[in-house]
C-alpha positions as CSV (number, residue, x, y, z in Angstrom):
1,X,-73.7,20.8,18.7
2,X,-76.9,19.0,17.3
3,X,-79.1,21.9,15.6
4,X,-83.1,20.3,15.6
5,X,-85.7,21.8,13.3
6,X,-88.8,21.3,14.9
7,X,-91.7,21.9,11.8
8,X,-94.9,23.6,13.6
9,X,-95.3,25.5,16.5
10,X,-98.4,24.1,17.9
11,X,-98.4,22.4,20.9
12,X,-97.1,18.7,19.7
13,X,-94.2,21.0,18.7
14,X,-93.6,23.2,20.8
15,X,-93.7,20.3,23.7
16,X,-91.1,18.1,21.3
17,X,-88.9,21.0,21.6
18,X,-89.3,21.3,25.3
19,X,-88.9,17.7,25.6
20,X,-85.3,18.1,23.6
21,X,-84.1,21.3,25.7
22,X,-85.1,20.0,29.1
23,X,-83.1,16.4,28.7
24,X,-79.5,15.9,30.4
25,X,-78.5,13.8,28.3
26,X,-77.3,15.3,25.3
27,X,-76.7,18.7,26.4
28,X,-75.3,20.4,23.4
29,X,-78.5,20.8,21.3
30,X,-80.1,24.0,19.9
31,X,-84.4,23.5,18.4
32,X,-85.5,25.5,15.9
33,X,-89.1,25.5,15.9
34,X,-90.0,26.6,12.0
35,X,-93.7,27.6,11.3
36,X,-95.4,28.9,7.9
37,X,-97.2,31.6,9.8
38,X,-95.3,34.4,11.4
39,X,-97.4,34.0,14.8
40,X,-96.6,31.0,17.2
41,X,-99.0,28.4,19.1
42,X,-100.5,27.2,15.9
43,X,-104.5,25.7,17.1
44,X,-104.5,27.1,20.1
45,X,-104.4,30.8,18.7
46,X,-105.9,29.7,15.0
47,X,-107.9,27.2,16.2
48,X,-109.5,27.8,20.2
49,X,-112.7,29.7,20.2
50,X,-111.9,33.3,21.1
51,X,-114.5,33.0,23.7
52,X,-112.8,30.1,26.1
53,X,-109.9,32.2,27.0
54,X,-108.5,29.4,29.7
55,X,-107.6,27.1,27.3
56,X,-106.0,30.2,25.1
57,X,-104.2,31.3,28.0
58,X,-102.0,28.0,27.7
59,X,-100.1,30.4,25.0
60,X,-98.2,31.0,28.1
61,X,-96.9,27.8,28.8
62,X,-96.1,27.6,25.3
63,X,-94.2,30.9,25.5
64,X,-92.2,30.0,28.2
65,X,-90.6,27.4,26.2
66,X,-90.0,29.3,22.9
67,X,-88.2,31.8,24.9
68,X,-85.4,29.6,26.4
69,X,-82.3,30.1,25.7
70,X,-81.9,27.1,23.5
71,X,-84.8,27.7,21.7
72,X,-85.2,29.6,18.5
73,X,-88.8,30.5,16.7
74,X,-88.5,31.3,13.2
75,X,-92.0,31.6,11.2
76,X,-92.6,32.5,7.8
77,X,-91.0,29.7,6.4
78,X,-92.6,27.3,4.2
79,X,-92.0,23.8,4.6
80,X,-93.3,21.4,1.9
81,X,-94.1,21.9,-1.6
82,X,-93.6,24.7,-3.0
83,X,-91.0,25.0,-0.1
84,X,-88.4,23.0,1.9
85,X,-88.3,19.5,1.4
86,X,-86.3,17.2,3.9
87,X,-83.0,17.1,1.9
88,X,-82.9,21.1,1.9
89,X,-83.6,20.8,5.6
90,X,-81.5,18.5,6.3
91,X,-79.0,20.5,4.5
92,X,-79.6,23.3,7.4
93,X,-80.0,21.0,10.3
94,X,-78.9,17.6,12.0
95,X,-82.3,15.9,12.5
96,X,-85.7,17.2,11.7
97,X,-89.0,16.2,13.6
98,X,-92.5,17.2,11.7
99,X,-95.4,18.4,13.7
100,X,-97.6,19.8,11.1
101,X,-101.1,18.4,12.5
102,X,-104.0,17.1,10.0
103,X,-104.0,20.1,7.5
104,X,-107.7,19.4,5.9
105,X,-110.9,19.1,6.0
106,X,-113.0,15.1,5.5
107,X,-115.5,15.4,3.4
108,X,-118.9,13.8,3.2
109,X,-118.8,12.5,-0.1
110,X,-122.3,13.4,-1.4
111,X,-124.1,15.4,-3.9
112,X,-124.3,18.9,-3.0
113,X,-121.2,19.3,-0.8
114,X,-119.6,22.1,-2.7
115,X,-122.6,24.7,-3.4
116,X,-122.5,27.8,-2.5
117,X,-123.5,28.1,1.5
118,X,-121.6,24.6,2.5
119,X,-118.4,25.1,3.8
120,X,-115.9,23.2,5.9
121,X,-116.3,23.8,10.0
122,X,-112.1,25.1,9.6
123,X,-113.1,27.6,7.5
124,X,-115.6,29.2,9.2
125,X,-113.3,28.7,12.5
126,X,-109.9,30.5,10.6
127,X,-112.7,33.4,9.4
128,X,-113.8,34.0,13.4
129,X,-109.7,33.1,14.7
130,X,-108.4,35.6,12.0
131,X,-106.5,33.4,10.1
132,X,-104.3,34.8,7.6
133,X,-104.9,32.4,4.6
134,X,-109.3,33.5,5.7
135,X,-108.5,36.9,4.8
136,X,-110.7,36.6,1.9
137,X,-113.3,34.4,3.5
138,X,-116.3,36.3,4.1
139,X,-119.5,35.0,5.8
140,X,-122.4,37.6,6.3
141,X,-124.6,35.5,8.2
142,X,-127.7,36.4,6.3
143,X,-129.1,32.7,7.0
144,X,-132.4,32.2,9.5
145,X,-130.9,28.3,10.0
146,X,-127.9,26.8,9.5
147,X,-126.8,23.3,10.2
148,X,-123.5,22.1,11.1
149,X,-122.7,18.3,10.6
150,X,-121.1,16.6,13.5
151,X,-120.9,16.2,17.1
152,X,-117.6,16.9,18.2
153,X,-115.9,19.7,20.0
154,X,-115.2,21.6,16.6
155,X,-119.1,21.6,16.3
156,X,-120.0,22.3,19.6
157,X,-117.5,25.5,18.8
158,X,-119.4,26.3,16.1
159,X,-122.6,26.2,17.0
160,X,-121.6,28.1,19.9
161,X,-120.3,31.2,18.1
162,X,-123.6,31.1,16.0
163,X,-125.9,31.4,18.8
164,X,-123.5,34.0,21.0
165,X,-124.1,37.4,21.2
166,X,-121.9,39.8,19.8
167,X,-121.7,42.1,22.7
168,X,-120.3,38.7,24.6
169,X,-117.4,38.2,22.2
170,X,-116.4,42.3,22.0
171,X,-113.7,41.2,25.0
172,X,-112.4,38.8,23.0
173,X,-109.3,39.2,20.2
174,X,-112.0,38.4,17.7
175,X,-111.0,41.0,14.4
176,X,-113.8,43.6,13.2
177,X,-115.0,41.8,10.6
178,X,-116.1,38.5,12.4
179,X,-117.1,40.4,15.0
180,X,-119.5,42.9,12.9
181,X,-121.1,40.1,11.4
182,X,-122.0,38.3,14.3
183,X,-123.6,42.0,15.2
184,X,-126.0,41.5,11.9
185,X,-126.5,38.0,12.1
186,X,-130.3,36.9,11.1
187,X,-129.8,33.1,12.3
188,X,-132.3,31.7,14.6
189,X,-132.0,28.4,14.4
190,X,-128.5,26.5,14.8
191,X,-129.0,22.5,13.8
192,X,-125.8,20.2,15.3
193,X,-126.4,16.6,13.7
194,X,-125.2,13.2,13.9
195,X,-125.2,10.3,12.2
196,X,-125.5,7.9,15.0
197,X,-126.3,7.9,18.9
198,X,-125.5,10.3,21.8
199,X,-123.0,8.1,23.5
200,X,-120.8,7.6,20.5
201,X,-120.6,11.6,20.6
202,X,-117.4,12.9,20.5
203,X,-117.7,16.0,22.3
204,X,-116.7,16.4,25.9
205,X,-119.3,17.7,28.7
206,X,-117.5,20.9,29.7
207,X,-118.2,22.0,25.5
208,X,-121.9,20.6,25.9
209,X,-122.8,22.3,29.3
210,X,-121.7,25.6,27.6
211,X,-124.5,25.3,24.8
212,X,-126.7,25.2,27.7
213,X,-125.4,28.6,29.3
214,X,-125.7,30.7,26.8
215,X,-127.6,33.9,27.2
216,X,-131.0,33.7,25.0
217,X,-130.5,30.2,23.8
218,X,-132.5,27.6,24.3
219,X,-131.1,24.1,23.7
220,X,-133.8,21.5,22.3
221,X,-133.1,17.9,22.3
222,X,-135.6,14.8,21.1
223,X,-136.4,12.7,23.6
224,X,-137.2,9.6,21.1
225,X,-133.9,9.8,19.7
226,X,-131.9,9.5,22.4
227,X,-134.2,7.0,23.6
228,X,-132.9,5.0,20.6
229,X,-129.5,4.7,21.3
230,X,-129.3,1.8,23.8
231,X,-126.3,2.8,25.9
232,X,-129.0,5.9,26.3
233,X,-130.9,3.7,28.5
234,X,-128.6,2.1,30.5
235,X,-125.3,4.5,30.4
236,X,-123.6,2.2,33.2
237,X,-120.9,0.6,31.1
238,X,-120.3,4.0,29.5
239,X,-116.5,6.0,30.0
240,X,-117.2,9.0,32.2
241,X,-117.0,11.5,29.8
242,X,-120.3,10.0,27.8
243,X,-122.1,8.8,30.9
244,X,-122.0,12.9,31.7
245,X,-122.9,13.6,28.4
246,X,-125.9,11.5,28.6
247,X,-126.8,13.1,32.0
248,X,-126.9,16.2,30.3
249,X,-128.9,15.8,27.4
250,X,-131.3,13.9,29.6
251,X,-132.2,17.3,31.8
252,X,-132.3,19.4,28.3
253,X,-134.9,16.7,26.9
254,X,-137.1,17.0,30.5
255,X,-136.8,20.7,30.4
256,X,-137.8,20.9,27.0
257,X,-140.2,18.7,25.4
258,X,-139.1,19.7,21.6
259,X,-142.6,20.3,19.1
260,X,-143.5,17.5,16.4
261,X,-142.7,18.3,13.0
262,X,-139.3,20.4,12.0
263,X,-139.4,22.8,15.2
264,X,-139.1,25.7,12.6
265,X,-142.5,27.2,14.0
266,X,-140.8,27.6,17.5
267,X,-141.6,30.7,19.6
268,X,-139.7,32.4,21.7
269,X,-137.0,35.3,21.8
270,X,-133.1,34.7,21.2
271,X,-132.0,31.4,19.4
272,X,-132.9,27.7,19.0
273,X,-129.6,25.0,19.4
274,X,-131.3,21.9,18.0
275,X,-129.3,18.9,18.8
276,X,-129.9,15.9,16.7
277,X,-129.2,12.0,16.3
278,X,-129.6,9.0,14.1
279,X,-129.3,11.2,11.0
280,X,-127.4,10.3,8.0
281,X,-126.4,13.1,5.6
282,X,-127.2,12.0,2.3
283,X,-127.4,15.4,-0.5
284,X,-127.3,19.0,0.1
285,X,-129.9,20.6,-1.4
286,X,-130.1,23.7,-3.4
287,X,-129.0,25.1,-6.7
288,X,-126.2,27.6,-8.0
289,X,-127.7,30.5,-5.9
290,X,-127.2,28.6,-2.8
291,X,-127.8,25.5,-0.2
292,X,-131.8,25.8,0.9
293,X,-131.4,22.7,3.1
294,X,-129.9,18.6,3.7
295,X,-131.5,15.8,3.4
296,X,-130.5,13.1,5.9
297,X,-131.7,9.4,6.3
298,X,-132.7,8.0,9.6
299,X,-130.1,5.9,11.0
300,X,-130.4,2.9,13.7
301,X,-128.0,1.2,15.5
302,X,-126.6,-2.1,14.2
303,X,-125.5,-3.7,17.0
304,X,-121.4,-3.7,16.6
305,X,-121.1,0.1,17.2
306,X,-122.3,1.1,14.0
307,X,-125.2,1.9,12.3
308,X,-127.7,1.3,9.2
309,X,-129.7,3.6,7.3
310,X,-133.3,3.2,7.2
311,X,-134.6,4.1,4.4
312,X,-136.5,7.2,5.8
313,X,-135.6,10.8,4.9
314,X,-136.0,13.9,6.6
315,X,-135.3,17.7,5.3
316,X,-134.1,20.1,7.4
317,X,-133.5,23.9,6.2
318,X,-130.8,25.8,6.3
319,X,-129.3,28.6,4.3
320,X,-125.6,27.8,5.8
321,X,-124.0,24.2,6.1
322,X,-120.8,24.0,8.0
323,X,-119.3,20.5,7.8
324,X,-117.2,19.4,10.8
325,X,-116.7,15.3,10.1
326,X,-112.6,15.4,11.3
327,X,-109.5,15.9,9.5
328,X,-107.0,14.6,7.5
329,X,-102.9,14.4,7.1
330,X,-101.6,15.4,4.0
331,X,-98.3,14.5,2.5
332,X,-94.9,16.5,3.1
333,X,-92.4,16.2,0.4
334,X,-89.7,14.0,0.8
335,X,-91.6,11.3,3.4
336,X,-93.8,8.8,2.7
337,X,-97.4,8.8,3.5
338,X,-99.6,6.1,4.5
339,X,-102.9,7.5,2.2
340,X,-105.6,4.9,4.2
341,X,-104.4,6.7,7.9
342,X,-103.0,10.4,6.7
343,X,-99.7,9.7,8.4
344,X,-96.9,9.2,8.1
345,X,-95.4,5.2,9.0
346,X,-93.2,5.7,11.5
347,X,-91.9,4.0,14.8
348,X,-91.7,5.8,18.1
349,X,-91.4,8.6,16.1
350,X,-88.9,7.8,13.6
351,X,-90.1,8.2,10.3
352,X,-90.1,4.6,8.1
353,X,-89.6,4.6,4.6
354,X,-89.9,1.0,3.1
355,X,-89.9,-0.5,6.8
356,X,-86.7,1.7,7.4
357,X,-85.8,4.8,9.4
358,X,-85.1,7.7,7.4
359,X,-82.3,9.0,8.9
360,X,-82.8,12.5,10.7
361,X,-86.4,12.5,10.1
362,X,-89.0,12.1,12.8
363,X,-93.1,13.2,13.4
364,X,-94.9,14.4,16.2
365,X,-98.4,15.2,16.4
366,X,-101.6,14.8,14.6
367,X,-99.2,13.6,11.3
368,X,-97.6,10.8,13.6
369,X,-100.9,9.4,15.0
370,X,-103.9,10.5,13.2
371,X,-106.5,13.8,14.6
372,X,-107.1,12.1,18.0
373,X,-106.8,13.1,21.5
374,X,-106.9,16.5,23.1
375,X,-104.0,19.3,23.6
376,X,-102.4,17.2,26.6
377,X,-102.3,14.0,24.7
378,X,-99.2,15.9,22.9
379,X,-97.1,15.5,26.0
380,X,-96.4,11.8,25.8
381,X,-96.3,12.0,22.2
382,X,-93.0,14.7,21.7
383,X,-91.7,12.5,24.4
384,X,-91.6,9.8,22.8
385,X,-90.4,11.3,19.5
386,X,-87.6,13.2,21.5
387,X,-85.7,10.2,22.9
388,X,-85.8,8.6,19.7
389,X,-84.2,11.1,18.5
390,X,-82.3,11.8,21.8
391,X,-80.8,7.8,21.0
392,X,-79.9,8.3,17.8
393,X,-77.9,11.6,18.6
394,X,-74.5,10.1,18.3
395,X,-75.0,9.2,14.3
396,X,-76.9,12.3,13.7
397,X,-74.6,14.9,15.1
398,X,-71.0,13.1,12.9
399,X,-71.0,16.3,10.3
400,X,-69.2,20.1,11.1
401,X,-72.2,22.9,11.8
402,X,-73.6,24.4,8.9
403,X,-73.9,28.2,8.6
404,X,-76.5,30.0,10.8
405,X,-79.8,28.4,10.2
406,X,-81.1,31.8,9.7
407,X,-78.6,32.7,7.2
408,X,-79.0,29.2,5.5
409,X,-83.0,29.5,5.2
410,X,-82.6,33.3,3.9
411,X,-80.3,31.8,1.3
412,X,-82.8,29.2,0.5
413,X,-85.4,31.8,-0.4
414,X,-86.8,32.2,2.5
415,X,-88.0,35.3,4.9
416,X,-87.2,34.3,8.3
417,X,-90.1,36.3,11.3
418,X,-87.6,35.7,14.7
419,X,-89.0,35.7,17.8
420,X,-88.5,39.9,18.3
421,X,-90.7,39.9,15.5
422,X,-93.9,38.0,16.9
423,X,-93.4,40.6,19.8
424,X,-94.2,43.3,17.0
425,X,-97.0,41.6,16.2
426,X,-98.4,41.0,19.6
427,X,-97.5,44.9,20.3
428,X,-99.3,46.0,16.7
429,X,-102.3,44.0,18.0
430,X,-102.6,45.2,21.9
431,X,-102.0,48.9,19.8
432,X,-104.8,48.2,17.2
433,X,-107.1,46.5,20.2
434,X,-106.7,50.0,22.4
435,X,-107.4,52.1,19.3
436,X,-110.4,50.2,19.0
437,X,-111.9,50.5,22.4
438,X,-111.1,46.5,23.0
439,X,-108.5,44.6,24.4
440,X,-105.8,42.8,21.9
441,X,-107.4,42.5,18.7
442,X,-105.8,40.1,16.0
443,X,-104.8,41.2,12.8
444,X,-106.5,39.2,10.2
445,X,-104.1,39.1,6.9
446,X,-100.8,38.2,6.3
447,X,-99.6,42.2,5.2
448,X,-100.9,43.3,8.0
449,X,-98.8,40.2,10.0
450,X,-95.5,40.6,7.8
451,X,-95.5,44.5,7.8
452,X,-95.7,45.0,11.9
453,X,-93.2,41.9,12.2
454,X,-90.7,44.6,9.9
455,X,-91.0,47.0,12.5
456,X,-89.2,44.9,15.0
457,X,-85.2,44.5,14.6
458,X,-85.5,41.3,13.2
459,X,-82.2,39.6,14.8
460,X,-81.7,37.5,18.0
């Protein structure tokens, strides 16, 4: 038998551990799919907007593979410091593959970041998702603008939930809290920015034509600076997905010829979505009471993809600043890490340490190939991983079975949530939901989680 630990239940790991349990050719195996949180499906339950419920409903896809036979979730177990390092797992099982994502935040590197008011995009997306380590975040939404820094789908995402009605997102598993303060929320202005042009944006259309469909929100783009990117004028030589984008912030700046000056004096009822390019952030502004705006330089385009500050400045306000400039790997005890990419060095998924494989060891995921692509692009990736493994199955599988992983990790000091026990959770939740006139409502903290996973006979 060759026991796998699979480290993350997201979709890069739940599709390595499909990839494993489907294959022919070594037929023996049993995956283990380890997470820190007791709930499976990491991003697409923690990190999907409650509000686009296709892509949430992939869950079920997920599902289906962490039920097979062969296939054994175990969550609530720490991996990494101050838990499990690779010798201890290794201890437990024959090969382990790591597909723990890009676990922070970039930052922006200027004056101002951490005032009160600025915040990382994740954060404010694990408040609204109900993550359990957000229990404690609170945002009140007390702000008439806030500004969120970045154009890509994270953003978009954001700026979204700002500018959506409450009453819209009542259907959704959104917890009380979130969804009460969305109820009382002052903001009237919602500012997406970025530093250079609209074809280098990193948002897809379908995320950008929902901007545009949201019930009293009005979308405002500025004509002259998208006239200055030059792919703007001639989009021909664009991939698809920007040549759309373009088409779509061309109708909003035709509709909607934006006012001079900062657009705060803008009338109308419901919400402004101000969509911004060519701007640099350079210092958050404001003092230990809170952020009162950013100030960004005017950027141009230099030619090789890039661009070059101008030496002009502009102010915009906002009582809330929600950065969303990508993520980062961090480093997992016991592998090397590769601090100028935040991965880990690796070869088709075999984890290198001094140009060598480490036996066992292997990433999937965000941690193999750096935050790119979208949920899909995590098929061919497990694949990949899983017949390097697959190959090197004969030298991996040479030692007698250790005792039940479950028994093992217990032993290690761990408190192992089996799969019956997510099915408490999910029933705790429907039950909460009903109680609260809603469909499924998540449970935000992790007593909450841990208790109604105790309820359920935690064997399998």
């Amino acid at each position: 038998m060759l026991r796998v630990a699979v480290i993350g239940s997201g979709p890069s790991g739940v599709y390595t551990a499909q990839s494993l349990i489907e294959q022919q050719t070594v037929p023996d195996i049993e995956v283990y799919v380890l997470d820190r949180l007791p709930c499976p499906y990491g991003l697409v339950r923690y990190g999907v907007a409650p509000d686009h419920e296709k892509i949430k409903s992939l869950q079920n896809n997920l599902r289906t593979v962490l039920e097979h036979p062969r296939a054994h979730f175990l969550g609530n177990v720490e991996v990494g410091a101050p838990g499990l390092g690779i010798e201890e797992l290794r201890e437990i099982f024959d090969a382990v593959v790591f597909c723990v994502g890009a676990a922070t935040d970039r930052h922006l590197g200027i004056p101002g970041e951490e005032l009160p008011g600025s915040h990382p995009a994740t954060e404010f997306v694990a408040w609204y998702s109900a993550h359990p380590d957000a229990a404690a975040v609170r945002f009140t939404l007390a702000a008439r603008s806030a500004l969120v820094i970045g154009v890509g789908n994270v953003a978009v995402d954001v700026a979204r939930m700002l500018s959506r009605g409450a009453a819209e997102l009542a259907a959704t598993d959104m917890p009380q809290g979130p969804l009460g303060a969305l109820a009382d929320s002052r903001v009237e202005d919602v500012w997406m920015v970025g530093r250079r042009g609209p074809s280098q944006a990193k948002f897809t259309t379908k995320e950008l034509r929902e901007l545009g469909s949201l019930p009293d929100a009005e979308v405002r783009v500025r004509p002259e600076e998208l006239a200055l990117d030059p792919a703007y004028r001639d989009p021909g030589g664009l991939p698809a997905v920007g040549r759309r984008n373009i088409e779509v912030l061309r109708g909003w700046a035709e509709r909607s010829a934006a006012p001079a000056g900062p657009d705060a004096g803008a009338t109308g009822s419901g919400r402004r979505i101000h969509l911004r390019f060519f701007l640099r952030p350079v210092e958050v502004l404001g003092d230990a009471t809170g952020v009162r705006a950013v100030r960004f330089e005017r950027t141009a385009p230099d030619g090789h993809g890039g661009v070059v500050g101008t030496g002009e400045f502009e102010d915009i306000e906002g009582q809330l600043v929600l950065r969303s400039v990508g993520y980062r790997g961090t480093p997992l005890a016991g592998l090397p890490f590769d601090e100028a990419t935040g991965t880990v060095p690796h070869q088709a998924g075999r984890v290198l340490r001094d140009g060598a494989p480490l036996p066992g060891a292997y990433v999937a995921g965000w941690i193999k190939r750096g935050p790119t692509g979208v949920i899909g692009t995590n098929r061919p990736c497990a694949k990949e991983t899983a017949r390097s493994l697959l190959a090197d199955a004969p030298a991996l599988a040479v030692r007698e079975a250790a005792e039940d992983p479950v028994a093992a990790l217990t032993r290690a000091g761990q408190r192992p949530v089996p799969w019956p026990g997510w099915l408490a959770i999910e029933a705790a939740e429907a039950e909460w939901g009903h109680g609260l006139g809603r469909g499924t409502v998540k449970l935000p903290d992790w007593a909450g989680l841990l208790e109604a996973a105790g309820a359920a006979d935690l064997t399998r």
